[in-house]
MITORLUM-608012 format. One line per 2 residues: number of its first residue (from 0); their letters; for each residue x, y, z of C-alpha. Coordinates in nm, 3 decimals. Layout:
NUM> a> X:Y:Z ~ ... .
***
This chain:
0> xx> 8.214:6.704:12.842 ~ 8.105:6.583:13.203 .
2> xx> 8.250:6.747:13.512 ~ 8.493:6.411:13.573 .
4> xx> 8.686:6.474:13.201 ~ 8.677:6.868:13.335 .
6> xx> 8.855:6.793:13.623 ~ 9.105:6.593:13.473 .
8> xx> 9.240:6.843:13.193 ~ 9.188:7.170:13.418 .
10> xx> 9.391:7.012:13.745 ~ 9.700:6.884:13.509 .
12> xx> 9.693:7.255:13.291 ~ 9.740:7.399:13.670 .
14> xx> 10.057:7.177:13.821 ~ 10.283:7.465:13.640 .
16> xx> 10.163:7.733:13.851 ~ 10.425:7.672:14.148 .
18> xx> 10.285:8.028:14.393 ~ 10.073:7.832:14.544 .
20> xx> 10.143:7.791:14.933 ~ 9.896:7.892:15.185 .
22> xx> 10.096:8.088:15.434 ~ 9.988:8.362:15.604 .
24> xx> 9.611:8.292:15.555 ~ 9.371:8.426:15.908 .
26> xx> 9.281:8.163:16.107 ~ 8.915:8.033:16.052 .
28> xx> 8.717:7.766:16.123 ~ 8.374:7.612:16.101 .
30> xx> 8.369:7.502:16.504 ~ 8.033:7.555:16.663 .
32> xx> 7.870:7.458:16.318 ~ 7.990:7.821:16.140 .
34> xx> 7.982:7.841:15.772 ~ 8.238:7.576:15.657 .
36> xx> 8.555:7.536:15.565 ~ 8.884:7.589:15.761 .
38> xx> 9.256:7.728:15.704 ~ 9.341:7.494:16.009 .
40> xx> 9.406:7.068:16.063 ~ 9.560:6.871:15.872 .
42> xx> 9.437:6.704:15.518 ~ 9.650:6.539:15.195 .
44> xx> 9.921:6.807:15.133 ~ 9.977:7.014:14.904 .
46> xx> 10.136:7.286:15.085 ~ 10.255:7.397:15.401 .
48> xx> 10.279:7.687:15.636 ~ 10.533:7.836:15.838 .
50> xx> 10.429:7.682:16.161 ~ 10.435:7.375:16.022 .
52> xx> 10.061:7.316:15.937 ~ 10.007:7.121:15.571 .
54> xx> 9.713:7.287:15.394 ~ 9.587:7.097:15.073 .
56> xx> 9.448:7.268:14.810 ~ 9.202:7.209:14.501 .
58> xx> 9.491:7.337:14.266 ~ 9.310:7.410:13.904 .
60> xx> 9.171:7.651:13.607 ~ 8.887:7.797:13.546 .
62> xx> 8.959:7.703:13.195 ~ 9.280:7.631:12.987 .
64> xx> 9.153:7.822:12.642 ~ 9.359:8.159:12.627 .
66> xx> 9.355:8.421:12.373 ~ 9.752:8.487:12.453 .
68> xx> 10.000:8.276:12.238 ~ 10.301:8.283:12.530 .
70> xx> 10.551:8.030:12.376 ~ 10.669:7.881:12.692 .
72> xx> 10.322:7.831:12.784 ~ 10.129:7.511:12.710 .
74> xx> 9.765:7.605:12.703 ~ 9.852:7.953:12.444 .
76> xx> 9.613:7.975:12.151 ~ 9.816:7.772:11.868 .
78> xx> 9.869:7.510:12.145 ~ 9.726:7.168:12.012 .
80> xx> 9.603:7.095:12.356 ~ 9.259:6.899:12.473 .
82> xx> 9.030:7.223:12.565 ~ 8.812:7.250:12.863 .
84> xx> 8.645:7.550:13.113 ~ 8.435:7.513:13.446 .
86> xx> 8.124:7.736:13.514 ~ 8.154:7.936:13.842 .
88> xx> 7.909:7.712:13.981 ~ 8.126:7.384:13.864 .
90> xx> 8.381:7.522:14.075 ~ 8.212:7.618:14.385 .
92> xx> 8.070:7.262:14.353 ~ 8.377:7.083:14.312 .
94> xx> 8.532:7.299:14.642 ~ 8.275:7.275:14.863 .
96> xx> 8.241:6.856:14.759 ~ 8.586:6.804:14.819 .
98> xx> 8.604:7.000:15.122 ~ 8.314:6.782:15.269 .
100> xx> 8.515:6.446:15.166 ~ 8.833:6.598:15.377 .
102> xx> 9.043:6.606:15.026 ~ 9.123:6.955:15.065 .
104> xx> 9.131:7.307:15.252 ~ 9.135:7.487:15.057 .
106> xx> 9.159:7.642:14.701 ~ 9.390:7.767:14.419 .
108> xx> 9.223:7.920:14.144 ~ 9.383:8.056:13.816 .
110> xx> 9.292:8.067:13.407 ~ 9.355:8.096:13.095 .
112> xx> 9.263:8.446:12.911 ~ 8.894:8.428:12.781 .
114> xx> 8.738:8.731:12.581 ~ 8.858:9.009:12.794 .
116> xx> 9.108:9.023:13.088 ~ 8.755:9.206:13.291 .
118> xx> 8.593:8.906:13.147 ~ 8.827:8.645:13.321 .
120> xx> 8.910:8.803:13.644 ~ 8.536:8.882:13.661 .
122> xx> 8.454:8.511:13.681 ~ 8.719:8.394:13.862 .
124> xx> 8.666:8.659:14.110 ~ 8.244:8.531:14.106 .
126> xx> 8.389:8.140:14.207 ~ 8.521:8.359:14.518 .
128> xx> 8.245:8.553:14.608 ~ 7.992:8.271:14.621 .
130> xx> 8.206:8.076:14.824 ~ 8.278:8.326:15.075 .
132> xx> 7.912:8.519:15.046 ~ 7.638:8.266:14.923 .
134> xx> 7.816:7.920:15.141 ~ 8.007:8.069:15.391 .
136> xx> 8.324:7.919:15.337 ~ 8.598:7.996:15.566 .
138> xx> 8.847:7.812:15.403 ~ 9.185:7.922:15.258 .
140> xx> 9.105:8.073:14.884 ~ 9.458:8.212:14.661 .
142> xx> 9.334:8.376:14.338 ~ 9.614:8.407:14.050 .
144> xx> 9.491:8.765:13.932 ~ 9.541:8.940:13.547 .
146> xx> 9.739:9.205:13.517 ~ 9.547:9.393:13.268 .
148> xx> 9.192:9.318:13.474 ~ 9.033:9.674:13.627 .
150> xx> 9.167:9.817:13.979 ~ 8.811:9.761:14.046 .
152> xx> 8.838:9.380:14.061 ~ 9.128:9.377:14.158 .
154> xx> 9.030:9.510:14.458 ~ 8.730:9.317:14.499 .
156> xx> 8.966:8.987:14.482 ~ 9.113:9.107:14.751 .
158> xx> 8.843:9.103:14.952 ~ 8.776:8.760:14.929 .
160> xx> 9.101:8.633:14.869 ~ 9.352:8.540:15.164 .
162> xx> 9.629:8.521:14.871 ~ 9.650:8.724:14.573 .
164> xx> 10.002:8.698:14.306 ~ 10.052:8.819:13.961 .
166> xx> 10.289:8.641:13.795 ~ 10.606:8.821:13.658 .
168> xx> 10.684:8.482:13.421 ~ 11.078:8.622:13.341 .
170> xx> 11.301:8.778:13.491 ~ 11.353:9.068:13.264 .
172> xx> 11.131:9.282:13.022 ~ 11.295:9.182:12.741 .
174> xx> 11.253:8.827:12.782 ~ 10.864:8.881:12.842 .
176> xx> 10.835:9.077:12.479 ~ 11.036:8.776:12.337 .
178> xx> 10.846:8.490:12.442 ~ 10.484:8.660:12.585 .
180> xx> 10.485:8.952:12.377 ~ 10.063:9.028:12.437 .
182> xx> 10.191:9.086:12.780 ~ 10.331:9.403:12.933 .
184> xx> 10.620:9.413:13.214 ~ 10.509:9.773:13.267 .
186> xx> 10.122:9.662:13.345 ~ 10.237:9.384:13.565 .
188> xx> 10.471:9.644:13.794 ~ 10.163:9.871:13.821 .
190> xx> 9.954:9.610:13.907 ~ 10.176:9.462:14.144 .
192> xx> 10.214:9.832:14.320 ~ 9.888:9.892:14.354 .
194> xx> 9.797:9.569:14.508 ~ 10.073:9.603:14.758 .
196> xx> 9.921:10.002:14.835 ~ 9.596:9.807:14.907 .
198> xx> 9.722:9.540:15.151 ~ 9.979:9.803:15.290 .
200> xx> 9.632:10.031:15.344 ~ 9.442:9.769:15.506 .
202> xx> 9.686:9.629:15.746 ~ 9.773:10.013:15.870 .
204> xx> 9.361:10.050:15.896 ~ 9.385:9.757:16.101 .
206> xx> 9.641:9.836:16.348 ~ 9.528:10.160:16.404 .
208> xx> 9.168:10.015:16.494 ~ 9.374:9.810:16.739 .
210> xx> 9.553:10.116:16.868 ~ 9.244:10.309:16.895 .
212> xx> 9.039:10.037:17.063 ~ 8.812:10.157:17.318 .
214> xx> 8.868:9.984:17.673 ~ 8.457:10.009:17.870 .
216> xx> 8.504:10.111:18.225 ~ 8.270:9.893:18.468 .
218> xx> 7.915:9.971:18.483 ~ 7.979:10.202:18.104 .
220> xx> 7.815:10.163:17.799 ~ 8.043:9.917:17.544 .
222> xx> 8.131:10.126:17.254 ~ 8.162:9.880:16.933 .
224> xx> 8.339:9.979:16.617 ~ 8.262:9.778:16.288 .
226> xx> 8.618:9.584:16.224 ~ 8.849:9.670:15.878 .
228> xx> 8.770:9.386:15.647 ~ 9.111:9.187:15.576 .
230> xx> 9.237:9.296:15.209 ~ 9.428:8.986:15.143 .
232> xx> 9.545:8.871:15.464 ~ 9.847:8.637:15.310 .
234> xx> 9.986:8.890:15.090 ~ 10.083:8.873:14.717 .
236> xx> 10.310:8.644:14.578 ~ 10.468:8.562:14.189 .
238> xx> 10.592:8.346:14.003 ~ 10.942:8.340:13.788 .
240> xx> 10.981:8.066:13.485 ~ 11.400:7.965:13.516 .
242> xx> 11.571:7.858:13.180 ~ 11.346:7.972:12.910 .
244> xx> 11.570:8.219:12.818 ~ 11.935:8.305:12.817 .
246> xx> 11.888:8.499:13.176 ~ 12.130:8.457:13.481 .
248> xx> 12.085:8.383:13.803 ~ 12.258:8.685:13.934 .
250> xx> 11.954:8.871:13.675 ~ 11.699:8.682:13.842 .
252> xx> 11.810:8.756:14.215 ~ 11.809:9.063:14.151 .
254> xx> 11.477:9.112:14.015 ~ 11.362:8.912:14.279 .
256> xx> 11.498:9.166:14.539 ~ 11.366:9.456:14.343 .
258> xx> 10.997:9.293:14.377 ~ 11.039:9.190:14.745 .
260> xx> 11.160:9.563:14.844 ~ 10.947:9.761:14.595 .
262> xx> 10.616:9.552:14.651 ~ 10.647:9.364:14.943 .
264> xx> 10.587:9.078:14.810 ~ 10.551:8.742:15.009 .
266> xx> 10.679:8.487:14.792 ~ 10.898:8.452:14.443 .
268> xx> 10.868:8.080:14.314 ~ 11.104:7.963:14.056 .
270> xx> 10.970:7.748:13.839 ~ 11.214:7.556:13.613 .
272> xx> 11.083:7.552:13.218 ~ 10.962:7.244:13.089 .
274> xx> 10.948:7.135:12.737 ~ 10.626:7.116:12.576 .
276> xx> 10.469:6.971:12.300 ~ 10.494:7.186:11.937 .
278> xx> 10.760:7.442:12.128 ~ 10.883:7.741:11.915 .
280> xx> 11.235:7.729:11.806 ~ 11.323:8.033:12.075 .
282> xx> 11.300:7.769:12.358 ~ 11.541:7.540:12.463 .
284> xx> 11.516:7.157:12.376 ~ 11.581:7.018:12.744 .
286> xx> 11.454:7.144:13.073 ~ 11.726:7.341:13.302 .
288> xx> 11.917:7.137:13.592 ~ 11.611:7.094:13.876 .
290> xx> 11.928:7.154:14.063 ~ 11.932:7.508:13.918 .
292> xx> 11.565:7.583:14.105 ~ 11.705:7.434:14.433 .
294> xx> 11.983:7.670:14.455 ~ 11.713:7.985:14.352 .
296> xx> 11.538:7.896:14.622 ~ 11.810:7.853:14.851 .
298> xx> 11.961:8.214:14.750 ~ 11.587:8.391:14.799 .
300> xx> 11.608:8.228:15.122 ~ 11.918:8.379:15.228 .
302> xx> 11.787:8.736:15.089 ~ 11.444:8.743:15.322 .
304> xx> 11.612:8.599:15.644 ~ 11.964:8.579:15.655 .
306> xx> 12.076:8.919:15.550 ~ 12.263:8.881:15.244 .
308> xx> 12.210:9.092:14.898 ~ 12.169:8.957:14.582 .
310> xx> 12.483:9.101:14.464 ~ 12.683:8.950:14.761 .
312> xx> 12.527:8.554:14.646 ~ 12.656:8.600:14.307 .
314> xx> 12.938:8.847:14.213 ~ 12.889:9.021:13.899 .
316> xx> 13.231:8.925:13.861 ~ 13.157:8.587:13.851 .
318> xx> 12.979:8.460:13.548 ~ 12.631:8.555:13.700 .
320> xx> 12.519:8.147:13.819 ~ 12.472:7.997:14.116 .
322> xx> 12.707:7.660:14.158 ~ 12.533:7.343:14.103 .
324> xx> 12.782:7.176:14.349 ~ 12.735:7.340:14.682 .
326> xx> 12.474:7.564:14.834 ~ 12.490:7.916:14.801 .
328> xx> 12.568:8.024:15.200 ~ 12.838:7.753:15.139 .
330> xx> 13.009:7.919:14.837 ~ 12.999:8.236:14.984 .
332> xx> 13.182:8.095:15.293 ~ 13.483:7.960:15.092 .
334> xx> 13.509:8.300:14.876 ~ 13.544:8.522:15.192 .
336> xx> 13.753:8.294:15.397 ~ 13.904:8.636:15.568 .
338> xx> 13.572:8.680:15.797 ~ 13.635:8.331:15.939 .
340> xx> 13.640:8.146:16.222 ~ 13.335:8.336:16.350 .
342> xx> 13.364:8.320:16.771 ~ 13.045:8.167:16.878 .
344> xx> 13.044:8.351:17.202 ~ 13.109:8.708:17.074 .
346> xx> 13.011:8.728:16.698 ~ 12.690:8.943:16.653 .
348> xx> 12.365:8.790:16.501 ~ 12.438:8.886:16.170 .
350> xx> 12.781:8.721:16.118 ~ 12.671:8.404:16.316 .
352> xx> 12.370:8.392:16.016 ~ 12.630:8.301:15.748 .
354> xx> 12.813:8.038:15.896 ~ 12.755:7.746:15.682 .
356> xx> 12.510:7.487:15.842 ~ 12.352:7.699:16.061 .
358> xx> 12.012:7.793:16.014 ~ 11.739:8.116:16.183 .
360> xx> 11.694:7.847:16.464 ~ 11.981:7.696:16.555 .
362> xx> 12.145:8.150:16.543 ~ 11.871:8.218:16.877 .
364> xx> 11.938:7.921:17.028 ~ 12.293:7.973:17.027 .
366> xx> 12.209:8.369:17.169 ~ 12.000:8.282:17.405 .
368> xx> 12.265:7.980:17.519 ~ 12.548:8.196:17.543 .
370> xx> 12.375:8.507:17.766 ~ 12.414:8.230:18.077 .
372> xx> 12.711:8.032:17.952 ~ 12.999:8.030:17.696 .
374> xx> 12.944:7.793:17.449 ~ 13.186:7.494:17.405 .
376> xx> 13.201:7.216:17.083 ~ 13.002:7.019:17.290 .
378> xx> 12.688:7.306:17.254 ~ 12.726:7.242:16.873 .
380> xx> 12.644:6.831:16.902 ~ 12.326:6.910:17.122 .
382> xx> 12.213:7.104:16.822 ~ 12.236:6.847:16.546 .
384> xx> 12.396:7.118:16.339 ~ 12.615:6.940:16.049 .
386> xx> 12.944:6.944:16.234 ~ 13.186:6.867:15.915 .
388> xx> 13.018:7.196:15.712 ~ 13.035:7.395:16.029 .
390> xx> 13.332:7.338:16.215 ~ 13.585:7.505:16.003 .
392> xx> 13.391:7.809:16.005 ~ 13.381:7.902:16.404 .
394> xx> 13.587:7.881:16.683 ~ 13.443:7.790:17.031 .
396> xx> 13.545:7.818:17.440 ~ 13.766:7.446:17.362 .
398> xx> 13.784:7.467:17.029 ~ 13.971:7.646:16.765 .
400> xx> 13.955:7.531:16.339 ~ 14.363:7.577:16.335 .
402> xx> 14.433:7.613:15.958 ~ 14.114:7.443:15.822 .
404> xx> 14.007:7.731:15.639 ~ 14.324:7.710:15.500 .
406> xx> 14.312:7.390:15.368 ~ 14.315:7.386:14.946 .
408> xx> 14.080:7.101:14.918 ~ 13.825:7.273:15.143 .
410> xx> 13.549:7.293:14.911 ~ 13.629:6.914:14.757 .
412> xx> 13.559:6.807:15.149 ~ 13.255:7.004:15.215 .
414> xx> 13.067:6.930:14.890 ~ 12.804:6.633:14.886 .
416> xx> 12.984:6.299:14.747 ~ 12.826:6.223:14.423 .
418> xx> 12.552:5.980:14.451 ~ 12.464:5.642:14.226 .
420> xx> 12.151:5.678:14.036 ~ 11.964:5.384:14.127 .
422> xx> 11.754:5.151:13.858 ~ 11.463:5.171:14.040 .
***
């Protein structure tokens, strides 16, 4: 099979691996003709980072075989799927080829289960190691790591890794001895905690360095300290699979905020199930709402920057899913009516956060605003916020919402108007 037909089943088996954004990467660059490679410019997107900057990535597998029979899973053993694996050297090529037509930045590398776990991460941690070691390249690289590989290379991916994640691929342990019953929710936590003890070790080493840093007084002798090598600079991240099982989203939220407070991870992706070909009778005939994914991602949001628990997003109460209808900040909003109109010039940080229609941005702003000024409706306008979804919810220096919040057709106003699917 020739490197083109390669490419072409390895890059499609890889578009269900979602955990792969490049934030938090170090800077690097080639400038000054250095190596080559760079986590910096611009290029065909595939991701972005926080700041803004679109990072594209050469998103594939080593190979697609895999010794695991995962039912959800379209490359697992009794899958009647075309077969095909790279050699380390077929992927270095392709990376450092692509890199030199300005396709990409960058790299995502995962695979399929081959011989041994040691065996697998062993290679995929090689396609790393040349890069970085034998070629220089400074580029971005994100290695999807096996749970049930050694610490030992586990910690060498980490050394050449700017990303590392593990995916978690349900919610809950049961659901993983259902459908992926090879794997173990018990390995995966234990990897997962002692890849965060690494990165947690490495960034302390690293600030302490700084700390300690020796300042030369004129006309001394420069004392120089060899630097802490960066143990995965951008973190650890997983993935979730959404609808492959009978689990809620008030289950998945909260797993989610176990893994971001236990592990620290970066990132939880949702990835909505898709049907594929020959599925087991445990799945589900039809993909979830993609709706259902937006609203995951909306909720994680509001856990990792606008101070809200998982339990507060969705009541166990309630029957444990997020609304399709309106966002989750939204819903909130119209189920505790009582802590509204919020007074833009006297409400602390945290109350202004869950006002519906303002975002992290728009909050300082409006701080930073009121410390010379009260703020008036006008303010609001200047900001582009989304006036109709906000104004009920806060009360200004001319304005007050009277009995808007009162109103029992509240949530009929504020929700999107249904939209005409188009024929084209």
């Amino acid at each position: 099979m020739n490197l083109q037909s390669k490419l072409a089943i390895l890059a499609d088996a890889a578009k269900y691996d979602a955990s792969c954004a490049s934030s938090g990467a170090a800077p690097r660059n080639s400038v000054g003709g250095r190596g080559m490679g760079s986590t910096e410019g611009m290029g065909i997107c595939h991701s972005y980072a926080p700041d803004g900057r679109c990072i594209s990535l050469l998103k594939i597998l080593l190979t697609n075989f895999c010794q695991y029979d995962c039912l959800y899973c379209v490359n697992r053993v009794t899958s009647n799927v075309p077969r095909a694996r790279f050699t380390v050297d077929e992927v270095v090529q392709l990376t450092l080829d692509f890199y030199r037509r300005n396709c990409i930045e960058g790299l995502f590398l995962s695979s399929g289960i081959i011989q041994s776990p040691d065996y697998t991460m062993e290679q995929v941690v090689e396609v790393a190691r040349v890069l970085r070691e034998e070629h220089d390249f400074r580029g971005y690289i994100h290695l999807k790591t096996i749970p049930d590989a050694s610490p030992e290379l586990m910690e060498r991916a980490g050394r050449y890794a700017d990303r590392l994640s593990i995916n978690i691929e349900l919610p809950t342990a049961e659901g993983l001895k259902a459908l992926a019953p090879e794997k173990n929710s018990a390995a995966i936590d234990r990897s997962m905690a002692r890849m965060a003890v690494h990165i947690g070790a490495s960034r302390a080493a690293r600030k302490e360095q700084a700390a300690q840093a020796i300042v030369s007084m004129p006309q001394s002798r420069t004392t120089r300290r060899a630097s802490v090598p960066h143990f995965a600079p951008g973190g650890q991240s997983t993935q979730m699979i959404v609808g492959a099982d009978a689990t809620s989203d008030s289950t998945i939220l909260a797993t989610s905020a176990r893994l971001y407070g236990a592990h620290q991870l970066r990132r939880v992706y949702y990835s909505a199930f898709s049907p594929i070909p020959d599925a087991a009778r445990a799945l589900p005939l039809a993909a979830p709402p993609t709706v259902r994914e937006h609203r995951l991602y909306q909720a994680d949001w509001l856990m990792r920057f606008y101070g809200f628990t998982h339990d507060e997003i969705v009541p166990s109460a309630q029957t444990g899913m997020l609304s399709l209808d309106m966002d989750p900040k939204l819903a909130w909003a119209l189920a505790h009516r009582e802590r509204f109109p919020v007074n833009l010039n006297t409400a602390p940080r945290e109350l202004l956060l869950r006002v519906p229609g303002f975002g992290v941005q728009t909050v300082e702003r409006l701080l930073a605003a009121r410390r010379v000024r009260r703020l008036r409706h006008a303010d609001l306008a200047r900001l582009h916020v989304p006036l109709k979804k906000v104004l009920p919810f806060v009360e200004a220096a001319d304005y007050r919402p009277g009995r808007a919040l009162d109103a029992t057709d509240l949530a009929a106003q504020l929700a999107p108007p249904p939209l005409q699917r188009s024929l084209f």
